[in-house]
VEXKOL-69613 format. One line per field, with one value per residue (C-alpha): residue number from 1; residue in one letter; x, y, z. Coordinates in steps of 0.001 Angstrom, whole numbers, plus 500000, padded with zeros to 6 digits. Example, Ala and Ser with C-alpha at 12.3 -4.5 7.8 and 13.67 -1.06 7.14 Angstrom:
num = c(1|2) .
residuo = c(A|S) .
c1 = c(512300|513670) .
c2 = c(495500|498940) .
c3 = c(507800|507140) .
END
This chain:
num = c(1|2|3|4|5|6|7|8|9|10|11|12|13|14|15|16|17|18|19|20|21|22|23|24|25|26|27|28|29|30|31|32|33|34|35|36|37|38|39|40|41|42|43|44|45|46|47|48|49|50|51|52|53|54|55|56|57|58|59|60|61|62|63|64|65|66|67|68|69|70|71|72|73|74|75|76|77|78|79|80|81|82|83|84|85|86|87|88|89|90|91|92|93|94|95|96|97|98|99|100|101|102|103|104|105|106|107|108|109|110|111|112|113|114|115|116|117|118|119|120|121|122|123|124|125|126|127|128|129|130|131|132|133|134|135|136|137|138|139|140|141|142|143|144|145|146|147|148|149|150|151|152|153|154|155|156|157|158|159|160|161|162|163|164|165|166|167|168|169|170|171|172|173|174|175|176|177|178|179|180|181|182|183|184|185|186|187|188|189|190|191|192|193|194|195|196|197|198|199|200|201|202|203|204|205|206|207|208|209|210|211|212|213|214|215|216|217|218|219|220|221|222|223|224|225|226|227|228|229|230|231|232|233|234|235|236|237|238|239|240|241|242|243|244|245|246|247|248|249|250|251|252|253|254|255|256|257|258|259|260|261|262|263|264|265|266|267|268|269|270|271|272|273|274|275|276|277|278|279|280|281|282|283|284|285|286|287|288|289|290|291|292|293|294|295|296|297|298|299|300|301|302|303|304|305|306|307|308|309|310|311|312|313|314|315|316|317|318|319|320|321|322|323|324|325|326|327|328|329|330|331|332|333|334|335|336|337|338|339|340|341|342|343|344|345|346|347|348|349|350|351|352|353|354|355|356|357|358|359|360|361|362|363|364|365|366|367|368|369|370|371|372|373|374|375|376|377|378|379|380|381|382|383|384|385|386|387|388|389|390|391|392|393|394|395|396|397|398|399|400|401|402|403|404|405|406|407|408|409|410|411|412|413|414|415|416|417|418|419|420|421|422|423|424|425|426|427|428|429|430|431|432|433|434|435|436|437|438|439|440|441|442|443|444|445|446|447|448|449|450|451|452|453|454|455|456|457|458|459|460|461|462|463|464|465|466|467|468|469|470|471|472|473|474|475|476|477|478|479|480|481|482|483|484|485|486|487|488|489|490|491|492|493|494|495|496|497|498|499|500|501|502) .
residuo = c(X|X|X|X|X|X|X|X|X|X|X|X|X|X|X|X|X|X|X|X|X|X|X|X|X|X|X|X|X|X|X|X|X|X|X|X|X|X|X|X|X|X|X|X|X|X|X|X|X|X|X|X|X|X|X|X|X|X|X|X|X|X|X|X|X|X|X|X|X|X|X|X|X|X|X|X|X|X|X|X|X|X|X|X|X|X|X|X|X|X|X|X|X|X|X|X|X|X|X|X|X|X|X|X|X|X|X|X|X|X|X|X|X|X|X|X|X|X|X|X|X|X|X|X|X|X|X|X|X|X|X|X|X|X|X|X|X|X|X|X|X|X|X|X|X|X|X|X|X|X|X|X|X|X|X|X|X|X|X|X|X|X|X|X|X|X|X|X|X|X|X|X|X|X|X|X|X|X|X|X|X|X|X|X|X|X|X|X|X|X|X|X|X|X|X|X|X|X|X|X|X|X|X|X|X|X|X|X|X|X|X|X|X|X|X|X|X|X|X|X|X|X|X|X|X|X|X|X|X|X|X|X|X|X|X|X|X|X|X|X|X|X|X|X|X|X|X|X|X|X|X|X|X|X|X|X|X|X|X|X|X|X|X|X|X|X|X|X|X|X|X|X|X|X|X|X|X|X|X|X|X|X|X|X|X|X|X|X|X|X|X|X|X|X|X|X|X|X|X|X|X|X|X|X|X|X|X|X|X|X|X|X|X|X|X|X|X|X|X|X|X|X|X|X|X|X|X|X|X|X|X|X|X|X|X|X|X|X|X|X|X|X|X|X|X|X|X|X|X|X|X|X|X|X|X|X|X|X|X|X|X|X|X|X|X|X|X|X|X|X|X|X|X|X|X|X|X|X|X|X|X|X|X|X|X|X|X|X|X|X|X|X|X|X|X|X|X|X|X|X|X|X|X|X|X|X|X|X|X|X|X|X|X|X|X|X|X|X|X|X|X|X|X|X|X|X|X|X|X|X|X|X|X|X|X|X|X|X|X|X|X|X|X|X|X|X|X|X|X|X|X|X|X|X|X|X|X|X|X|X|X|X|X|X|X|X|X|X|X|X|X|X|X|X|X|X|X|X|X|X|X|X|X|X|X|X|X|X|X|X|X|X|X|X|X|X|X|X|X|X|X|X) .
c1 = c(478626|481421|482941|481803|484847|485195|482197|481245|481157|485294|487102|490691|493601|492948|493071|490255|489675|486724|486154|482436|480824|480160|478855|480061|478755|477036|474132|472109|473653|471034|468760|471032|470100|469577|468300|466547|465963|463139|463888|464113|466750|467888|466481|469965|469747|466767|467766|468770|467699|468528|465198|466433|467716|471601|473899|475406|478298|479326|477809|480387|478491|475057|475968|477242|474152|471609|472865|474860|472183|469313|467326|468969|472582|471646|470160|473356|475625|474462|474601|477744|479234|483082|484358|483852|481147|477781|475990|479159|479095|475316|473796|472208|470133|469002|465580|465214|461971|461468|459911|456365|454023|453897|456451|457944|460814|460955|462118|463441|464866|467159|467514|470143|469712|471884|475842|478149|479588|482324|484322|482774|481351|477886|476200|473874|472018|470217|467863|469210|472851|475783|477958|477600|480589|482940|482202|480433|477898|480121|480797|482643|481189|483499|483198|481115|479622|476314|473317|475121|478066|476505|474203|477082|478930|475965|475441|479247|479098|475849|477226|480674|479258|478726|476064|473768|470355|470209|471471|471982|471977|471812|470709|472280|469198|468636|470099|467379|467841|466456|465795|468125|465205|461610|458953|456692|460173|461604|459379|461252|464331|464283|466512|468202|470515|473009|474706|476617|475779|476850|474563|477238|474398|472704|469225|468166|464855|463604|460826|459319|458237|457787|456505|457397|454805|454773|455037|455665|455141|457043|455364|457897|460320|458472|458272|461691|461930|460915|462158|464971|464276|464730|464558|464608|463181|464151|461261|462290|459080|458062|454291|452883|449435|449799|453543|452833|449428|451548|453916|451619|449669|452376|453961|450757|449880|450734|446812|446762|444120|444515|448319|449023|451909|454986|454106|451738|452678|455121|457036|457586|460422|458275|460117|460134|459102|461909|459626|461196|458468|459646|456166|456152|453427|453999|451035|448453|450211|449765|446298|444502|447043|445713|446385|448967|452594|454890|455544|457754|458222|461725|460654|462980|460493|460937|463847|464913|466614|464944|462609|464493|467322|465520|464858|468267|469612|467263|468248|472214|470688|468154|470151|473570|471380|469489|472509|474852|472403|468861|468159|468621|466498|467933|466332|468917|471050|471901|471341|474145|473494|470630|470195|468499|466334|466526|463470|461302|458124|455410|457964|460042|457231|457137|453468|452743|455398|453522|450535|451949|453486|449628|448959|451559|453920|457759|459631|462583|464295|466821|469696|472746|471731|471094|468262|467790|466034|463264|460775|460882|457863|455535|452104|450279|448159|444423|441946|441370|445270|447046|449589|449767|451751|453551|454459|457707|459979|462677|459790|459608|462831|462878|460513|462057|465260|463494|461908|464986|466355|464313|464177|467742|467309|464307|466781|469475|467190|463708|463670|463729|464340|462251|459914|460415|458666|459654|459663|461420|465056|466733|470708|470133|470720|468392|466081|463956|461541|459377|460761|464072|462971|460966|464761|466234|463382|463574|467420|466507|464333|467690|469649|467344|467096|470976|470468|468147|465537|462909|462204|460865|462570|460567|457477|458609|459711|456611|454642|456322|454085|455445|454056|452959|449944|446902|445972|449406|451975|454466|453875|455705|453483|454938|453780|455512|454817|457519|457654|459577|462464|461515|462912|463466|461764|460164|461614|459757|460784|459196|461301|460175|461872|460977|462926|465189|463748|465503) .
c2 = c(675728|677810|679506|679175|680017|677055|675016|671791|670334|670596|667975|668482|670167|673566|676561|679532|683104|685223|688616|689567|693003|693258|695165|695251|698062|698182|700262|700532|703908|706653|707504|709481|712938|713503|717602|718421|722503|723319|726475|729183|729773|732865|734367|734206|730573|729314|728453|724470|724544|721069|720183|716795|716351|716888|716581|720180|720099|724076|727458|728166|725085|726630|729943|728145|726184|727937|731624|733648|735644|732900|731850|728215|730147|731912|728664|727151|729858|729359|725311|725291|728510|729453|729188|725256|724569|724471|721161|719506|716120|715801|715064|718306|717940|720632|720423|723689|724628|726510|730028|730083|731311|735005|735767|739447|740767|742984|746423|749139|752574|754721|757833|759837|764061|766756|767878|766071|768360|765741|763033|759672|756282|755262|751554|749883|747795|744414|742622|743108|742831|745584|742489|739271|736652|738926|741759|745265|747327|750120|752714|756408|759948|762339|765934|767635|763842|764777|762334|761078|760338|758285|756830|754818|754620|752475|750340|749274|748371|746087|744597|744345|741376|738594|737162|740042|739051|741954|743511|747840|749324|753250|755852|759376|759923|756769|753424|750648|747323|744417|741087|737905|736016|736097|735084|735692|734887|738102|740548|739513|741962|745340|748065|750390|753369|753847|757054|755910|758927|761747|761968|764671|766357|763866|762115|758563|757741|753780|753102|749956|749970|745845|743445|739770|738086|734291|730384|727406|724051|722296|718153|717483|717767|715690|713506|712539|711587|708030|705715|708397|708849|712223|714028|717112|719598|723482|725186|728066|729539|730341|730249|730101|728711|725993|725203|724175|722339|720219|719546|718078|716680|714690|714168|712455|712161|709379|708104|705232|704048|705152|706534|708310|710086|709021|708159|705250|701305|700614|703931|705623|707573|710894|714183|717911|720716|723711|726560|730641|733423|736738|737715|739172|736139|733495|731317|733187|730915|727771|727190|726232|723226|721034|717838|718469|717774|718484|722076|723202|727169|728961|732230|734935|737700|741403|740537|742243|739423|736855|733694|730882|732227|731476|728244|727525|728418|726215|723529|723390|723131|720312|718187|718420|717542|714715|713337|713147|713215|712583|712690|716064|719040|721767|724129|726939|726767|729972|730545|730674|733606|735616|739294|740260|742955|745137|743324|740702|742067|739800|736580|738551|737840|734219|734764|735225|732489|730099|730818|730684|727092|725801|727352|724808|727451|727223|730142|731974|734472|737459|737048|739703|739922|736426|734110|731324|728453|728577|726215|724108|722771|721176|722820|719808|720748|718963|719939|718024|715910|716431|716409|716153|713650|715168|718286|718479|717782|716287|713410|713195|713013|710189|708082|708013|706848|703871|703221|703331|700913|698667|698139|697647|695051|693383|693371|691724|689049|688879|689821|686889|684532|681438|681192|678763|676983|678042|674469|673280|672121|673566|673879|675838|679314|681894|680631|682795|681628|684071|683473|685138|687923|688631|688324|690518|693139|692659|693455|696514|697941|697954|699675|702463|703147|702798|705715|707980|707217|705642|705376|702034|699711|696838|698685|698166|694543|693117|695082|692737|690122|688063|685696|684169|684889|682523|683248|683862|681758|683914|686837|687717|689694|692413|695092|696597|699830|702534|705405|708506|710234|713483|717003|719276|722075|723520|723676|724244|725206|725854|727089|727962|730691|732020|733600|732454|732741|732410) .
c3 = c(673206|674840|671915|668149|666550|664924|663663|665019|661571|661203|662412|661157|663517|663087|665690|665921|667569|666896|668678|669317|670243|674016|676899|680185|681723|685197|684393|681319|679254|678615|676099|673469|672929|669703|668306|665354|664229|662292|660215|657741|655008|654162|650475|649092|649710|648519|644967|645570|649182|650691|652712|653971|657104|657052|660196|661151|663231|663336|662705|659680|658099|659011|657479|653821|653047|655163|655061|657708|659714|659343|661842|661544|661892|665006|666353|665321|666866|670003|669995|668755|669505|668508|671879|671201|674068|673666|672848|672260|670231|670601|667434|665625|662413|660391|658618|656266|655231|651591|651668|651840|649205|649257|651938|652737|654537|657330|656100|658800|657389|659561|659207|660965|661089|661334|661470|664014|666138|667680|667271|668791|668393|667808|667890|666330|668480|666356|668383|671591|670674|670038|669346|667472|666862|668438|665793|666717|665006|666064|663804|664182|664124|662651|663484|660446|659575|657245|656866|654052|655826|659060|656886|654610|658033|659639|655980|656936|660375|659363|656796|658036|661128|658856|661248|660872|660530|657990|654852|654994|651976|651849|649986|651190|653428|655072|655010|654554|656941|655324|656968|655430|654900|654592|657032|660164|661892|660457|662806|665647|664493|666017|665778|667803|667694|671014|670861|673786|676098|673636|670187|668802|667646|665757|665904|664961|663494|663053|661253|659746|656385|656095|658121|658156|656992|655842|657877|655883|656732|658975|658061|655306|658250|660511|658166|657673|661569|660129|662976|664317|667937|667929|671226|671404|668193|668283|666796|665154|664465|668464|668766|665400|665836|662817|663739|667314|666007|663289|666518|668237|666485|665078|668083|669891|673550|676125|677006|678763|677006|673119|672800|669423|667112|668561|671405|670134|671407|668104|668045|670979|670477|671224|671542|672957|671011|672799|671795|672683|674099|674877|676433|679510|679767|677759|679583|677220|674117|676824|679281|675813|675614|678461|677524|675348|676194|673243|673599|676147|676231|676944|678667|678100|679011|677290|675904|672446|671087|669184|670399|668535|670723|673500|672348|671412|675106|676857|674415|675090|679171|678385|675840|677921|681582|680100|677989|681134|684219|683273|686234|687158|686403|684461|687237|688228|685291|683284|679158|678015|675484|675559|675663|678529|679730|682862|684849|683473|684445|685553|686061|688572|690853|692579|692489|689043|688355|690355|688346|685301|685841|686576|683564|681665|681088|682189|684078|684651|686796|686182|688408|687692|684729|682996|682921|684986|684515|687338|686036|682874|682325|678949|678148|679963|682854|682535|684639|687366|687370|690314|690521|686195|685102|682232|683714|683702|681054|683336|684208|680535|679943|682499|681185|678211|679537|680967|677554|676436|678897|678649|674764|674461|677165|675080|672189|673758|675429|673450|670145|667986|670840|671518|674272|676752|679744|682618|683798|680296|680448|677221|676073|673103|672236|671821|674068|676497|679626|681165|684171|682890|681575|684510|686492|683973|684323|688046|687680|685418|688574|690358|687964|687790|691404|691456|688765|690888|687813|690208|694239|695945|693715|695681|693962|690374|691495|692944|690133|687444|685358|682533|680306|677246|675179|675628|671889|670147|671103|670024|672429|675318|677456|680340|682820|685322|687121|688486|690482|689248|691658|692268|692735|695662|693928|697028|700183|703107|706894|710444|713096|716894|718320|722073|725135|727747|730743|734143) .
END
């Protein structure tokens, strides 16, 4: 039948129009990025804490139910930053996780001596940043300025960046710094005094007199992933021994032969775990996790600032790449907002970079300034795999796509259909042969090299078997095989010079 619009039962003069849903796009869309942050809540907000997964769009929201200063804000601030780029309208969900048991803050106490003998400004520096949401920690020296004067001075200029990922509160001979929330997470704040090149005649002591202490768990969150294909997840937590083993081991692993978590036969809608380092090298968290692919590290080596941040950064690269282009790497692309040392150490070396990536670890460079994105890589790397094939998160990320491909080609055309001979004449709807579907997935091979997703389309093609069950007739049985595009990571050339002779 042509068009249903009007039943074949009516018979009486009558005239019908019905509009249906369609696709008529030449190439099968991507997978959908979609983000989930794992995270901490700031003490202030842990009366009513919502730990269900709720949909933030800005970092205004984050601050209101999370708290301004929170690890889930600054994760937030850098997705979806004020200047209205970032992640853009990538779905973010926010999974907060209650204080654990017996947590503490992290507790610095500054204490400025002496009499200024000037007029100037001073800066606090927080974790690797004199500014935050276009507000400094700067605050002004007076001539004559006591302790008790600089120290009030300083509580303001915290307290006055609503962002801060502290609270000053002073006491005439110090102020005291402590952390928004409470947690392992918290240690990662350091403090600085810059007196800008002229102290006035005053000295800054930092000390600690907390340490953040404290790491919930992160299952309840994992939980709620249910049949979500989530895609990317920002861990918060950086390399927390238990965190990155819940990860995983909810996560699974892609054997051939026994796949499990989400990547197991009737899920897989697996994900990558975007976990910060600031380690000069971060491939001592990594070479345990051989056969593991779920964590991916964002190196941002000897920087001050914190490790979700890292985490965050790489995210906005990874999610915008494999949402538009999933088949580009996100190699050579900047973070967007991450303070930065002077040198990098160890990574600054190609060398020890190269190492580090056999290791399972990714890498970056410093260029003017800014991290790039040399290597971005999962913790995979068994012994004895080469080359392994779970490497790189952009293969990942690839395979997914054809996953995802694929199913919503099975839905259109399999699902719920009946199976067919391939020899059978048949006029009726929702009717399938294996002979079709093995044209539709031969089609599908063609899209995906038209995508750069795969080389040697004629592989995938002949590779293709269809058919039905010999025990249950209602199985449709495929395989196909593909090979991924690659990368130009290396480039190599030889060239022959000699002299002109006469």
């Amino acid at each position: 039948m042509i068009s249903d619009a009007v039943g074949l039962e009516l018979i009486s003069k009558i005239v019908g129009y019905k509009i249906t849903k369609g696709d008529f796009s030449n190439v099968t869309p991507n997978l959908p990025q979609r983000v989930a942050i794992i995270g901490e809540a700031n003490t202030g907000n842990q009366a009513g804490l919502i730990t269900d997964g709720v949909e933030i769009t800005t970092a205004q929201q984050a601050g209101e139910m999370y708290g301004f200063g929170s690890p889930i804000y600054h994760v937030m601030r850098i997705l979806r930053p004020n200047s209205g780029s970032g992640i853009g309208g990538i779905p973010t969900i926010v999974y907060a996780q209650e204080t654990a048991a017996g947590s503490t803050a992290k507790i610095l106490e500054v204490t400025p001596t002496g009499v200024a003998t000037g007029n100037g400004t001073h800066t606090v520096i927080i974790s690797g940043r004199k500014v935050l949401d276009g507000v400094s920690y700067d605050f002004t020296v007076n001539e004559g300025d006591t302790t008790d004067d600089i120290t009030a001075k300083i509580s303001d200029a915290v307290n006055n960046v609503l962002g801060s990922p502290v609270i000053a509160t002073e006491t005439g001979y110090e102020t005291i710094l402590t952390s928004k929330w409470t947690g392992l997470t918290a240690n990662d704040i350091n403090v600085t005094i810059d007196t800008n090149d002229d102290d006035l005649g005053i000295t800054y002591a930092v000390v600690q007199t907390s340490a953040g202490a404290g790491v919930p768990s992160v299952q309840g969150a994992l939980d709620q992933f249910e049949n979500d294909w989530v895609t990317l997840v920002v861990n918060t937590y950086g390399a927390v021994p238990t965190i990155m083993a819940s990860l995983e081991a909810f996560n699974g692993i892609p054997n051939p032969n026994n796949p499990t978590g989400r990547y197991s036969g009737i899920i897989m809608k697996p994900f990558i775990a975007l976990t910060g380092s600031t380690l000069e090298d971060p491939s001592v968290i990594t070479d345990s996790r051989k056969n593991d692919v779920t964590i991916a590290i964002c190196p941002a080596p000897l920087s001050n600032g914190f490790q979700f941040e890292a985490a965050a950064n790489a995210c906005i690269l990874e999610a915008r790449t494999a949402q538009d282009t999933p088949h580009i790497d996100i190699v050579g692309q900047q973070y967007p907002d991450m303070p930065a040392p002077k040198t990098i150490g160890a990574m600054a070396k190609y060398v020890n970079r190269d190492a580090f990536v056999k290791k399972g670890c990714s890498t970056v460079e410093l260029i003017d300034g800014v991290y790039q994105m040399a290597d971005f890589v999962t913790t995979y790397h068994p012994t004895g795999e080469v080359p392994p094939q779970f490497r790189y998160v952009r293969n990942l990320i690839l395979d997914f796509n054809v996953r995802f491909g694929y199913y919503l080609l099975e839905q259109i055309n399999v699902v719920d259909h009946v199976i067919a001979t391939n020899e059978q004449q048949v006029s009726a709807t929702k009717v399938i042969k294996p002979k079709q579907w093995k044209q539709i997935v031969d089609n599908y091979a063609k899209d995906l090299g038209r995508r750069a997703l795969i080389v040697d389309v004629a592989f995938m093609q002949d590779s293709i078997i269809v058919g039905l069950s010999t025990t249950n007739p209602d199985r449709l049985e495929t395989f196909f095989r593909y090979k991924r595009s690659g990368i130009a990571r290396i480039a190599s050339t030889t060239a022959e010079a000699g002299f002109n002779f006469g």
